[in-house]
GUKEGU-635847 format. One line per field, with one value per atom (N, C-alpha, C): atom name; y, x, z negated. Coordinates in steps of 0.001 Angstrom, whole numbers, plus 500000, padded with zeros to 6 digits. Atoms other than C-alpha are relative to their C-alpha. Layout:
BEGIN
atom <- [CA / ...]
y <- [Y / ...]
x <- [X / ...]
z <- [Z / ...]
//
This chain:
BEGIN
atom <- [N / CA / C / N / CA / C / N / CA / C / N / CA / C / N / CA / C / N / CA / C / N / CA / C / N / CA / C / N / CA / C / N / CA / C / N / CA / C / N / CA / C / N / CA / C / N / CA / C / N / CA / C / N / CA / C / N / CA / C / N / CA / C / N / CA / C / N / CA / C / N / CA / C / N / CA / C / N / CA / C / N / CA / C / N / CA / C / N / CA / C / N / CA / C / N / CA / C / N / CA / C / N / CA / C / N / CA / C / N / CA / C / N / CA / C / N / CA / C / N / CA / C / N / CA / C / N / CA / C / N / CA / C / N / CA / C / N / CA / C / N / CA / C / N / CA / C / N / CA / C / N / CA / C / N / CA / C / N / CA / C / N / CA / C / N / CA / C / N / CA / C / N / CA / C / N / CA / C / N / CA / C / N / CA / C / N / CA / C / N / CA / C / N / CA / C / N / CA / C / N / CA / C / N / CA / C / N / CA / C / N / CA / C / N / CA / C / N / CA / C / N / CA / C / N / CA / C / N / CA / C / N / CA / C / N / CA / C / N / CA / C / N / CA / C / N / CA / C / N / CA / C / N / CA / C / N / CA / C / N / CA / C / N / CA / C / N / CA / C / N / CA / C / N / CA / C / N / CA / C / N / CA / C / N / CA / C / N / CA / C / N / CA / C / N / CA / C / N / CA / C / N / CA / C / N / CA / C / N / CA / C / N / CA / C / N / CA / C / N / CA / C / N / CA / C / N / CA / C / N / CA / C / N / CA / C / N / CA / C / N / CA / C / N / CA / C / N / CA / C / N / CA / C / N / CA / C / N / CA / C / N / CA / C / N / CA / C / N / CA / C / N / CA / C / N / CA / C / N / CA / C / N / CA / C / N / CA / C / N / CA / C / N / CA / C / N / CA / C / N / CA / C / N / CA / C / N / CA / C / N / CA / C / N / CA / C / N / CA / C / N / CA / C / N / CA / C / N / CA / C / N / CA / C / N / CA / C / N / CA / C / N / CA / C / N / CA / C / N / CA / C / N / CA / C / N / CA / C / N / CA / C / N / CA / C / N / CA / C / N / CA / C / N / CA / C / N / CA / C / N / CA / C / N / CA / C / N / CA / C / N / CA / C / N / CA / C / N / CA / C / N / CA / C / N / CA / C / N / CA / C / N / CA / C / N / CA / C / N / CA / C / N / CA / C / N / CA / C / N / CA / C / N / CA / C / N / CA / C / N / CA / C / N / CA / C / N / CA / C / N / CA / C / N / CA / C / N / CA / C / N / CA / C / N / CA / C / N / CA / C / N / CA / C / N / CA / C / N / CA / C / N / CA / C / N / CA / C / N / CA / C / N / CA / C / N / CA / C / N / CA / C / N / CA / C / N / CA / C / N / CA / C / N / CA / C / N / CA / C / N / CA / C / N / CA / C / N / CA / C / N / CA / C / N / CA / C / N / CA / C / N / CA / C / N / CA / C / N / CA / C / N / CA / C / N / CA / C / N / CA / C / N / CA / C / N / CA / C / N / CA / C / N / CA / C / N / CA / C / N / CA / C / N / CA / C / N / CA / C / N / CA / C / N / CA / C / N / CA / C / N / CA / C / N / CA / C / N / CA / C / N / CA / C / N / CA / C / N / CA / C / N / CA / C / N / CA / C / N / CA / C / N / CA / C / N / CA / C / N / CA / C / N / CA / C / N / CA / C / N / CA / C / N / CA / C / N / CA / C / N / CA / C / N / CA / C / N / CA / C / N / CA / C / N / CA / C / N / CA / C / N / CA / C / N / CA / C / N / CA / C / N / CA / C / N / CA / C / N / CA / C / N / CA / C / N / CA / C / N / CA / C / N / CA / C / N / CA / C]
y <- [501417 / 976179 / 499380 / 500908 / 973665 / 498793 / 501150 / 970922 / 499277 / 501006 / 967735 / 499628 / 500285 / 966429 / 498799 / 500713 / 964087 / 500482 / 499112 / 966373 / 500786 / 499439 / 968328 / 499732 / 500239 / 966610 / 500086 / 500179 / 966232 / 501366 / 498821 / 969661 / 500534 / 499322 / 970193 / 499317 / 500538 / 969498 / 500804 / 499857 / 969591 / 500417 / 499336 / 971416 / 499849 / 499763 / 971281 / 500652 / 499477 / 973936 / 500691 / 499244 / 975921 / 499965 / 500383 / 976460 / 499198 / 500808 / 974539 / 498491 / 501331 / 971437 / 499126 / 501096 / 968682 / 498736 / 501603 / 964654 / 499566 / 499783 / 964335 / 500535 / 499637 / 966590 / 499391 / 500412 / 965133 / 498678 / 501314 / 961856 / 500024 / 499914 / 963350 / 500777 / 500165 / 964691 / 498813 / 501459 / 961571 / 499356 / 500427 / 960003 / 501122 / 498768 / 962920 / 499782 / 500145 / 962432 / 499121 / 501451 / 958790 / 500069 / 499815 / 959287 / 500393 / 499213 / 961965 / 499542 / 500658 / 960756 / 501816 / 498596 / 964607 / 499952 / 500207 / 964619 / 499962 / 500195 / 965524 / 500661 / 499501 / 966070 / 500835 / 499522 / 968547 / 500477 / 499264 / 969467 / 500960 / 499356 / 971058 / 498917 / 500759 / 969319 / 499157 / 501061 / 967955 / 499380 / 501268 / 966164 / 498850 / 500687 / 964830 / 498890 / 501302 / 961701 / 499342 / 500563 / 960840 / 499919 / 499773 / 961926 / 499120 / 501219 / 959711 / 498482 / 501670 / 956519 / 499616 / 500063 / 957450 / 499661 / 500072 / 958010 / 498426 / 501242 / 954622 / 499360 / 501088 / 952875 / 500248 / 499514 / 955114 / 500342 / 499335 / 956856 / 501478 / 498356 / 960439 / 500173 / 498980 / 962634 / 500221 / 499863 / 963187 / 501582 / 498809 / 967185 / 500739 / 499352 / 968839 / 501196 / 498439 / 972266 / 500211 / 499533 / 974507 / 501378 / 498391 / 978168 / 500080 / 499799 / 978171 / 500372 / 499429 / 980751 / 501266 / 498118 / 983942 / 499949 / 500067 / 982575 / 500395 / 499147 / 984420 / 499114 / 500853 / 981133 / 500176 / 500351 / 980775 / 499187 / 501006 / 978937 / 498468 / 501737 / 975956 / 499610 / 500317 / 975855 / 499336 / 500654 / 975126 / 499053 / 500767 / 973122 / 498884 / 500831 / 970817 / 499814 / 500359 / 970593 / 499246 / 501018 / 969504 / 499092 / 501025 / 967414 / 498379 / 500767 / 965710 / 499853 / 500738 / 965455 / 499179 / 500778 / 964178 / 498495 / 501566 / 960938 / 499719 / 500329 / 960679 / 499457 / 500617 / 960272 / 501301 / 498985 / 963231 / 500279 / 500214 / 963638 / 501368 / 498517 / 967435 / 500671 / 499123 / 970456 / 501282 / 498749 / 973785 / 500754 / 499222 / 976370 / 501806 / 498849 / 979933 / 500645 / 499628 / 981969 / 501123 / 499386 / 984622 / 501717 / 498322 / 987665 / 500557 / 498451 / 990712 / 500039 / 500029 / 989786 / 500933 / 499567 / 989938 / 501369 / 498434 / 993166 / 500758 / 498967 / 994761 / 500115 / 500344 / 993769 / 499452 / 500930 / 991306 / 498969 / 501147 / 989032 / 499087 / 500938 / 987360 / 499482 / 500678 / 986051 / 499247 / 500683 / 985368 / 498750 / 500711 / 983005 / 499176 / 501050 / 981281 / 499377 / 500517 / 980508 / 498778 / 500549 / 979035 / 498984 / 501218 / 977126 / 498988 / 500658 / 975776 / 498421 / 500889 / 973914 / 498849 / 500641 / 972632 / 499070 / 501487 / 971061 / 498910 / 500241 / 969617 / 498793 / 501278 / 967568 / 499286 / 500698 / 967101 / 498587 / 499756 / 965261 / 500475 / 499740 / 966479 / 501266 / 498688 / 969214 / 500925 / 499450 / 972201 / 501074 / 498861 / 975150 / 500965 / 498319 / 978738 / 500697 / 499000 / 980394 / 501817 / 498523 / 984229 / 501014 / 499107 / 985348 / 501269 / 498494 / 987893 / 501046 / 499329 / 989232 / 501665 / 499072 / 991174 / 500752 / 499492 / 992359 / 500582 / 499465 / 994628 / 499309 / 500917 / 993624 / 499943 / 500475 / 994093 / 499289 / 500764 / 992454 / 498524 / 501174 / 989423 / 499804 / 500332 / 989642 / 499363 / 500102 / 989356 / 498893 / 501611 / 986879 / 498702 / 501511 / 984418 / 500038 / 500322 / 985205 / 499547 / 500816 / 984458 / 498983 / 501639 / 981161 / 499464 / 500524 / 979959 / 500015 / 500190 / 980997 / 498813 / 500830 / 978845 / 498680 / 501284 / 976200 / 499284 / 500641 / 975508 / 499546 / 501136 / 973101 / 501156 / 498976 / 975621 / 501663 / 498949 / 978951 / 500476 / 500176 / 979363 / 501697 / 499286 / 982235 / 500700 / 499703 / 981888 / 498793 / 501105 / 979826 / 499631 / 500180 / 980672 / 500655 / 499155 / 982605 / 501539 / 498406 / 986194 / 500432 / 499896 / 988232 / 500964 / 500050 / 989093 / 498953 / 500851 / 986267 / 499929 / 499359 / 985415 / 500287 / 499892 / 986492 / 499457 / 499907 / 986389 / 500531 / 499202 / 988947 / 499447 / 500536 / 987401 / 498859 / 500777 / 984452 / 500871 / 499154 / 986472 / 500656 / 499506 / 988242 / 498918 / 500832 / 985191 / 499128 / 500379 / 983684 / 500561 / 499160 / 986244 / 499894 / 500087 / 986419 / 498425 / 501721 / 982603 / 499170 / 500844 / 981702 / 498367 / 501180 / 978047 / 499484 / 500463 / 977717 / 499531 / 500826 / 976506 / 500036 / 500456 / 975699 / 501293 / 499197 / 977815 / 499356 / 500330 / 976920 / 501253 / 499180 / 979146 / 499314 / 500623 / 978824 / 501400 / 498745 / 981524 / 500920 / 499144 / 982190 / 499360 / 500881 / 979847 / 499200 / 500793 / 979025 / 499784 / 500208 / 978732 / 499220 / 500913 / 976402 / 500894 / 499207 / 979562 / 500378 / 499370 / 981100 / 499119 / 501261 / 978020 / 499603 / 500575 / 977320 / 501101 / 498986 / 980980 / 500150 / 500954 / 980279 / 499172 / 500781 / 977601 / 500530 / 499593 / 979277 / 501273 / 499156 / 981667 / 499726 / 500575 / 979377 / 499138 / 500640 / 977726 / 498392 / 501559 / 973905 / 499624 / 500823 / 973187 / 501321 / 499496 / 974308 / 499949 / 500576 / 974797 / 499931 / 499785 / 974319 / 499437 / 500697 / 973595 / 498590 / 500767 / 970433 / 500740 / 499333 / 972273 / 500317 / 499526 / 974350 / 499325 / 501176 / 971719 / 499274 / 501281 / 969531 / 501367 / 499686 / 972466 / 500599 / 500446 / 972768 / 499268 / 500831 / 969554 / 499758 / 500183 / 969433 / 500702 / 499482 / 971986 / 499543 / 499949 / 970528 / 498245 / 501095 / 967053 / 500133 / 499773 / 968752 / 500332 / 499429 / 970931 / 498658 / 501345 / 967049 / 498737 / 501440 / 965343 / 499357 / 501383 / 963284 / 500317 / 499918 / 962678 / 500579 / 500111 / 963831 / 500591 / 500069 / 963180 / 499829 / 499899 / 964186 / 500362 / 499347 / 964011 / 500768 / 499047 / 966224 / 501034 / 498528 / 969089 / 501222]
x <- [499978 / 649024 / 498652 / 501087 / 646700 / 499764 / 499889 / 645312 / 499399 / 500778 / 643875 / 498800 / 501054 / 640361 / 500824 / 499540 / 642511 / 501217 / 499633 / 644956 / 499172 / 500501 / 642298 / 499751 / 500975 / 640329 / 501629 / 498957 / 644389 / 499909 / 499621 / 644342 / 499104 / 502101 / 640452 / 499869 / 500266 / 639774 / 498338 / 501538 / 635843 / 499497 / 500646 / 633741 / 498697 / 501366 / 630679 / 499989 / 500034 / 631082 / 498778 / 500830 / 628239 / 499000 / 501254 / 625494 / 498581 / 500988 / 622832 / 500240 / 499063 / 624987 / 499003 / 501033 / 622667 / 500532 / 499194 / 623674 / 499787 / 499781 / 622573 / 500745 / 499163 / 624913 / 501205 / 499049 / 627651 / 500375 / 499989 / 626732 / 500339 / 499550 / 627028 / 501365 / 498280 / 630474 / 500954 / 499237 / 631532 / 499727 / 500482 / 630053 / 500702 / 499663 / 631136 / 501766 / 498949 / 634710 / 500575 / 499563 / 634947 / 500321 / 500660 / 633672 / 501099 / 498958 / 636023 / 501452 / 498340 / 639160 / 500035 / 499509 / 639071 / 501270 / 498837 / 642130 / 499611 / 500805 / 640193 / 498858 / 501068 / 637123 / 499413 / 499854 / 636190 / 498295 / 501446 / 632710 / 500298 / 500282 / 632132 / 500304 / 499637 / 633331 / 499044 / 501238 / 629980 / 499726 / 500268 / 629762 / 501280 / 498693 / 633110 / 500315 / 500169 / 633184 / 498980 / 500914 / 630258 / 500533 / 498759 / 632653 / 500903 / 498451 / 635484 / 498853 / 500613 / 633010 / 499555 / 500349 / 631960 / 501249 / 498507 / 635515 / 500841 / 499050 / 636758 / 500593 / 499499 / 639246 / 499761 / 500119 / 638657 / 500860 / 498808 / 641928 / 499703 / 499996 / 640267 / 500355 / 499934 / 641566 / 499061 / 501197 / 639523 / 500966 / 499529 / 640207 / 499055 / 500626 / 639337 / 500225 / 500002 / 638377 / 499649 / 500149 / 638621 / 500373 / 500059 / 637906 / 498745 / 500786 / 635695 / 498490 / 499011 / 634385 / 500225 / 499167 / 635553 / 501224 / 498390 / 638748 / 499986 / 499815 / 637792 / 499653 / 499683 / 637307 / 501048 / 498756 / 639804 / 501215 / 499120 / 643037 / 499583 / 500270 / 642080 / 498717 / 500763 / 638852 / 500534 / 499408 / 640802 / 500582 / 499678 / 642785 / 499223 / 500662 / 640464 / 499002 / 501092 / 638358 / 500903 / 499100 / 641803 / 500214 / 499035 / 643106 / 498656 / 500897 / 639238 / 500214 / 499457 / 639674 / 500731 / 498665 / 643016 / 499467 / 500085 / 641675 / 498658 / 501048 / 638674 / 500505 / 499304 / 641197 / 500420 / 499929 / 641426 / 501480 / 498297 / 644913 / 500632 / 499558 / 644933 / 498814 / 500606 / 643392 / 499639 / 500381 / 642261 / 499233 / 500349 / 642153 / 500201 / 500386 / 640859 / 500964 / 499713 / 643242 / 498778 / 500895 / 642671 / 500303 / 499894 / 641579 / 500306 / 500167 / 640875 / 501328 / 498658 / 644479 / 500567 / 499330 / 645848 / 499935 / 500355 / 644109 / 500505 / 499578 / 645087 / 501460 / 498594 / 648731 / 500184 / 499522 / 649072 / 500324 / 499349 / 651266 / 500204 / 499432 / 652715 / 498339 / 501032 / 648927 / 499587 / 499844 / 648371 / 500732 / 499033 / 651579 / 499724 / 500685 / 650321 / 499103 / 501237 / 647004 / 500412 / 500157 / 648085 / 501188 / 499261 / 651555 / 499632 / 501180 / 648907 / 499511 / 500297 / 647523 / 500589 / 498666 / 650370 / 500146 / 499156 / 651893 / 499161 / 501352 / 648553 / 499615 / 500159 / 648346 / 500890 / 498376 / 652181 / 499381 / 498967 / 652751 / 498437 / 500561 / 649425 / 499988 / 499905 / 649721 / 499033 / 501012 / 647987 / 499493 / 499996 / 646568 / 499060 / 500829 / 646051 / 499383 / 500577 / 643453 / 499577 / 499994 / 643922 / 498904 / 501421 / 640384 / 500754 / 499498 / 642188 / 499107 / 500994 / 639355 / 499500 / 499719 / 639580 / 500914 / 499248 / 642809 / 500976 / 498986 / 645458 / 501303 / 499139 / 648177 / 501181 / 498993 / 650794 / 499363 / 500686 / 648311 / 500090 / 499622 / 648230 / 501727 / 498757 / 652084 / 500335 / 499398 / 652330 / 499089 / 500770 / 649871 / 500692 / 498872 / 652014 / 500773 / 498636 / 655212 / 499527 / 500249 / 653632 / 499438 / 500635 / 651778 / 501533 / 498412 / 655263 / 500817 / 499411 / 656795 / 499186 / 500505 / 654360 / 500151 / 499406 / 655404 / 498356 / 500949 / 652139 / 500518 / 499394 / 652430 / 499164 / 500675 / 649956 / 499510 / 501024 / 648653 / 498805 / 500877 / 645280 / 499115 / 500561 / 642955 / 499188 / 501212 / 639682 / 499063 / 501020 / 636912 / 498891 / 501013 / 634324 / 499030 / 501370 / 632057 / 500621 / 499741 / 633602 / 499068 / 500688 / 631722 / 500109 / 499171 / 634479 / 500574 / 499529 / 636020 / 501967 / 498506 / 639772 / 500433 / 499559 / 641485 / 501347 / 498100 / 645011 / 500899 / 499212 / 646288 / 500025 / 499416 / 645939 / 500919 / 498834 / 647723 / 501101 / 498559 / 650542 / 500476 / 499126 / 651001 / 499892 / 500272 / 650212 / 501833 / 498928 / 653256 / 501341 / 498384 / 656016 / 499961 / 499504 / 655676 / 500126 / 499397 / 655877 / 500846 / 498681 / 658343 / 499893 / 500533 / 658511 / 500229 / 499962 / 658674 / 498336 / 501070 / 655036 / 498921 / 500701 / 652593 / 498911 / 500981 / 649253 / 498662 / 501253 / 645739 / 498830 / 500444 / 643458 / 498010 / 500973 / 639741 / 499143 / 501233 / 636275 / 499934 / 499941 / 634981 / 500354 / 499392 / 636554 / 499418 / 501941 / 633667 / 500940 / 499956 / 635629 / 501940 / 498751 / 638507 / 500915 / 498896 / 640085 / 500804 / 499231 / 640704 / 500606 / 499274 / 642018 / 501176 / 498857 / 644353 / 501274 / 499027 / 645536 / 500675 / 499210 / 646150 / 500924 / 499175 / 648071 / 501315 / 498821 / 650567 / 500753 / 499262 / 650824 / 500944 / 499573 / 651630 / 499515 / 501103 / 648717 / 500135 / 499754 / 648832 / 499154 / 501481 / 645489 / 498651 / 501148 / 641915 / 498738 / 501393 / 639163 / 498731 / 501072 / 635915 / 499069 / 500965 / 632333 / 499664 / 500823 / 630613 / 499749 / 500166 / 628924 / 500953 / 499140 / 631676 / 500853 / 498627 / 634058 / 499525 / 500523 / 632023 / 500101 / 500195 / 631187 / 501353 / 498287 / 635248 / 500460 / 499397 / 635719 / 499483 / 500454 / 633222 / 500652 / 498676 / 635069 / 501230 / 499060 / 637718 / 500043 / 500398 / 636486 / 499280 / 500367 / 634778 / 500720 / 499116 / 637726 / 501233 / 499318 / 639328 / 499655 / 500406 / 637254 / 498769 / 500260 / 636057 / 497927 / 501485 / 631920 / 499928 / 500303 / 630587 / 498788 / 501200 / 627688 / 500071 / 499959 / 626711 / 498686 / 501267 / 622979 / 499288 / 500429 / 623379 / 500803 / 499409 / 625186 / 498840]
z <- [500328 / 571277 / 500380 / 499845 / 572776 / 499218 / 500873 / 570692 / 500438 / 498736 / 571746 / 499352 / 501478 / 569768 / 499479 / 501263 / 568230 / 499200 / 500916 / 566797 / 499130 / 500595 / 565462 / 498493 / 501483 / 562603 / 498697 / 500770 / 561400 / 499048 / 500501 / 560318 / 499256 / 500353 / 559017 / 498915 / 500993 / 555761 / 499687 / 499891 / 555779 / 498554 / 501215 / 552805 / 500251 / 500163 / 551420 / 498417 / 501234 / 548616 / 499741 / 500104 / 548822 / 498974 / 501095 / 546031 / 500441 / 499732 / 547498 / 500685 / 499319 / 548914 / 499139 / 500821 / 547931 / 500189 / 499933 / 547345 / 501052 / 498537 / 551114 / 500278 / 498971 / 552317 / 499724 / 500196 / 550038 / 500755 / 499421 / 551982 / 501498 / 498146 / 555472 / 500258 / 499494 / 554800 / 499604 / 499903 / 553637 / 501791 / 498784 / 556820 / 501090 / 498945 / 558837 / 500213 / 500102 / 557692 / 500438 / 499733 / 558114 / 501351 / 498403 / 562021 / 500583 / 499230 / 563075 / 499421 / 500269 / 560826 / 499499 / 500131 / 559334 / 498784 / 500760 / 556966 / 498311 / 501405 / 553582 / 500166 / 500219 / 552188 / 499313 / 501136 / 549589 / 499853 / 500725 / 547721 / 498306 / 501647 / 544047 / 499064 / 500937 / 541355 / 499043 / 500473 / 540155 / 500763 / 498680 / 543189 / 500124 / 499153 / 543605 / 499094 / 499709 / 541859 / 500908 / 498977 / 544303 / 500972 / 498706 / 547267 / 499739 / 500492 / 545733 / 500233 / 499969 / 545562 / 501725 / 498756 / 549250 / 501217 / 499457 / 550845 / 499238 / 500341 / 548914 / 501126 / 499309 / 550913 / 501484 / 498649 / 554144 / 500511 / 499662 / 554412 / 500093 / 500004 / 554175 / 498318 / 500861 / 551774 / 498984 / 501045 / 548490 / 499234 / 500202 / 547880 / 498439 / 501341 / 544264 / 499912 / 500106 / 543718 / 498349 / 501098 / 540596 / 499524 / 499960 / 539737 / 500972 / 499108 / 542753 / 499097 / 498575 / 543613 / 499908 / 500268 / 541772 / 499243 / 500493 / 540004 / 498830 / 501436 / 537159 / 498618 / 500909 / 535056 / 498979 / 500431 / 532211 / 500137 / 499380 / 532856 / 499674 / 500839 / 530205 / 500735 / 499129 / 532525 / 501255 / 498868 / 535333 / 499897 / 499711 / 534358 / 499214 / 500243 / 532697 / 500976 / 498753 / 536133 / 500923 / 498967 / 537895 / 499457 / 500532 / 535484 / 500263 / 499546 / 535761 / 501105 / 498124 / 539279 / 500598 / 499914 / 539398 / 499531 / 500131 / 537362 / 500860 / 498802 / 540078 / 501108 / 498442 / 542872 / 500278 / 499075 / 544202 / 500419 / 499576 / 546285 / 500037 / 499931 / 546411 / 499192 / 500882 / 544293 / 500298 / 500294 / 545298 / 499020 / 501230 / 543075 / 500696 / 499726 / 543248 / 498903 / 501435 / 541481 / 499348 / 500703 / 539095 / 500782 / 498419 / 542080 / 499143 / 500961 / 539326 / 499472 / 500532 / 538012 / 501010 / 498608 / 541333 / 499944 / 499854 / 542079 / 499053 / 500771 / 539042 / 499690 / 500136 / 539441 / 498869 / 500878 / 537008 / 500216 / 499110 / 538540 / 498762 / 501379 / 535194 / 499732 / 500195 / 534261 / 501090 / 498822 / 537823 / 500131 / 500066 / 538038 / 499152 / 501059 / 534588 / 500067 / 499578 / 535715 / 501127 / 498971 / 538964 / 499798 / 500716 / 537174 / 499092 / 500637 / 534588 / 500332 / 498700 / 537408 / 500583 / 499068 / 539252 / 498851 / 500769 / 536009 / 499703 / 500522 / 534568 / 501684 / 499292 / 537967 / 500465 / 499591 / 538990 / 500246 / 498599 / 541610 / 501468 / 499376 / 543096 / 501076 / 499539 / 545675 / 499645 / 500541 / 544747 / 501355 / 498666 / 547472 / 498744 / 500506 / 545777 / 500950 / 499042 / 547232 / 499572 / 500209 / 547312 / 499956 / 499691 / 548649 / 500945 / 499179 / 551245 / 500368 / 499621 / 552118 / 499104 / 501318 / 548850 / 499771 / 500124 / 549327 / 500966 / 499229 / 550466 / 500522 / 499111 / 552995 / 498116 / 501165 / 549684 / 498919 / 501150 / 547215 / 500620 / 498905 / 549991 / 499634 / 500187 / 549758 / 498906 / 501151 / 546429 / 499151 / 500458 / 545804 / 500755 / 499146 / 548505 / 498643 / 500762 / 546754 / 498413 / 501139 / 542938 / 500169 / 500180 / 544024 / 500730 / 499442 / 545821 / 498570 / 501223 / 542359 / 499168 / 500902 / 540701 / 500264 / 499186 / 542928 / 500727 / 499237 / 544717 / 501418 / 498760 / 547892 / 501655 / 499015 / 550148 / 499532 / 500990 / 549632 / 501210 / 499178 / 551146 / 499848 / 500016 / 552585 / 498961 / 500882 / 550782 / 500009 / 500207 / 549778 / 500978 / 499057 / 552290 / 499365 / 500389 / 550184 / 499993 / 499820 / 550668 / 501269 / 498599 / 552943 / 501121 / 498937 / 555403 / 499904 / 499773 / 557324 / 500053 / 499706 / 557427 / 501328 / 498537 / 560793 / 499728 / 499852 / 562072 / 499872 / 500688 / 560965 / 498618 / 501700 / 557261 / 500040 / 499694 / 558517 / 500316 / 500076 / 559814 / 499012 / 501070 / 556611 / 498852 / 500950 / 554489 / 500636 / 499270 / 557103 / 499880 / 500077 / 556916 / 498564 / 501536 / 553131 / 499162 / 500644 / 552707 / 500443 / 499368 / 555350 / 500130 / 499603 / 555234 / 498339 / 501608 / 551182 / 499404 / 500457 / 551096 / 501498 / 498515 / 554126 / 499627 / 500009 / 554934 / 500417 / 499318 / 554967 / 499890 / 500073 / 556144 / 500138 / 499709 / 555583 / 499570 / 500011 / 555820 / 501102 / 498721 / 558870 / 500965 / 499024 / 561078 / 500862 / 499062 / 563867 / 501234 / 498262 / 567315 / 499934 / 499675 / 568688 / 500207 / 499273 / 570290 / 498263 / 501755 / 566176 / 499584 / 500645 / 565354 / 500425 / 499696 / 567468 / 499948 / 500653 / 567125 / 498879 / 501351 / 563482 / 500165 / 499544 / 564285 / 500659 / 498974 / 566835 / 498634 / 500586 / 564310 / 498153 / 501184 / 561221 / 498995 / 500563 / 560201 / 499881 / 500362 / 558551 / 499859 / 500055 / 557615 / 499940 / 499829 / 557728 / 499691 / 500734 / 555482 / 500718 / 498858 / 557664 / 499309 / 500019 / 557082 / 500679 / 498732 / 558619 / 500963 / 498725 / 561049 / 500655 / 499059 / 562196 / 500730 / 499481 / 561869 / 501504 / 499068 / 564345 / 501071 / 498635 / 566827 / 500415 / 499626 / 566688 / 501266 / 499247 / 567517 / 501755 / 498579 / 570277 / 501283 / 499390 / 571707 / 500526 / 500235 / 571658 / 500929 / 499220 / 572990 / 501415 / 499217 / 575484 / 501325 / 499267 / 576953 / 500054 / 499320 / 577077 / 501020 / 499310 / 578878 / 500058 / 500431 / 576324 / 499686 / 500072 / 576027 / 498514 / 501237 / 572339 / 499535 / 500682 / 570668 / 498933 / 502280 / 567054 / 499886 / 499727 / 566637 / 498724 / 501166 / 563358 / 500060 / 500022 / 564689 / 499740]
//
């Protein structure tokens, strides 16, 4: 699958989660977002009414995270970080489930944690993020199939702080075990146009990305079109 740079930003939902993200950077993915048209935006939840006042009335996406970034929060934690979010604006929610569950096969707590969620923002979409990086191809399976039971709208890689990246092979098994009963976003790790678009061919809906990456994406991507691009904060 070839994409064009203006298909791209459709699919990129830009982050600035990281522990040192400072109210500058929250200002240059607002700005960053606006520019390219990236679909949403997402920071840390102490930032993100600041992100919501920045994105006003832009048409990007205002994305809320919660659990981030070991899941191992309590549920009533979580969902009192979405349900805050939700009255901020925010149009979507990622949430980290609860990994050590996962891992230890405890699907039934798993499933509660991440239905919790879902109802607590109804009609907000939610994206469970699994952390694959952490887990076995059947622990991956079985984390799709219980966030699909829980009725989440995506179920997603990882956060970006694991320290292995996702590939394509986790899409493909994140893909066959979700079929088309909830979408896939894959995010950690995701530096080059070529991985991206592989994702994609292979099932991929959206895409968690840094600034940086995101941009040297798109350049890519504007580049192999043609089109001129200048970003004098890549």
């Amino acid at each position: 699958m070839q994409l064009s740079y203006q298909e791209i930003p459709k699919l990129i939902d830009i982050s600035a989660v990281r522990t040192n993200v400072s109210y500058e950077e929250v200002e240059r993915i607002a700005k960053i977002a606006k520019k390219y048209g990236f679909i949403c935006a997402f920071t840390m939840p102490c930032f993100t009414e600041r992100l919501a006042a920045l994105l006003k009335d832009s048409g990007v996406c205002l994305g809320g995270t919660t659990g981030f970034p070991s899941g191992a929060d309590c549920t009533e934690e979580k969902v009192s970080c979405a349900v805050r979010e939700k009255g901020w604006g925010c149009d979507e929610i990622d949430m980290v489930v609860n990994v050590g569950a996962l891992i230890s096969g405890d699907y039934d707590r798993v499933r509660r944690d991440i239905k919790a969620v879902v109802d607590a923002v109804h009609p907000l979409p939610v994206k469970s993020i699994l952390e694959v990086a952490y887990l076995t191809e059947e622990q991956i399976v079985k984390g799709c199939e219980t966030a699909v039971e829980a009725g989440v709208a995506f179920v997603k890689s990882g956060t970006g702080w694991a320290s292995k990246p996702t590939n394509l092979q986790h899409i493909q098994i994140m893909k066959a075990a979700v079929g088309d009963r909830a979408k896939i976003k894959a995010a950690g790790g995701i530096r080059s146009l070529a991985d991206l678009e592989a994702m994609a061919d292979a099932g991929c809906n959206r895409f968690g990305i840094s600034i940086h990456s995101a941009l040297m994406i798109l350049k890519e991507a504007y580049e192999r079109d043609g089109i001129p691009f200048e970003e004098a904060i890549l």
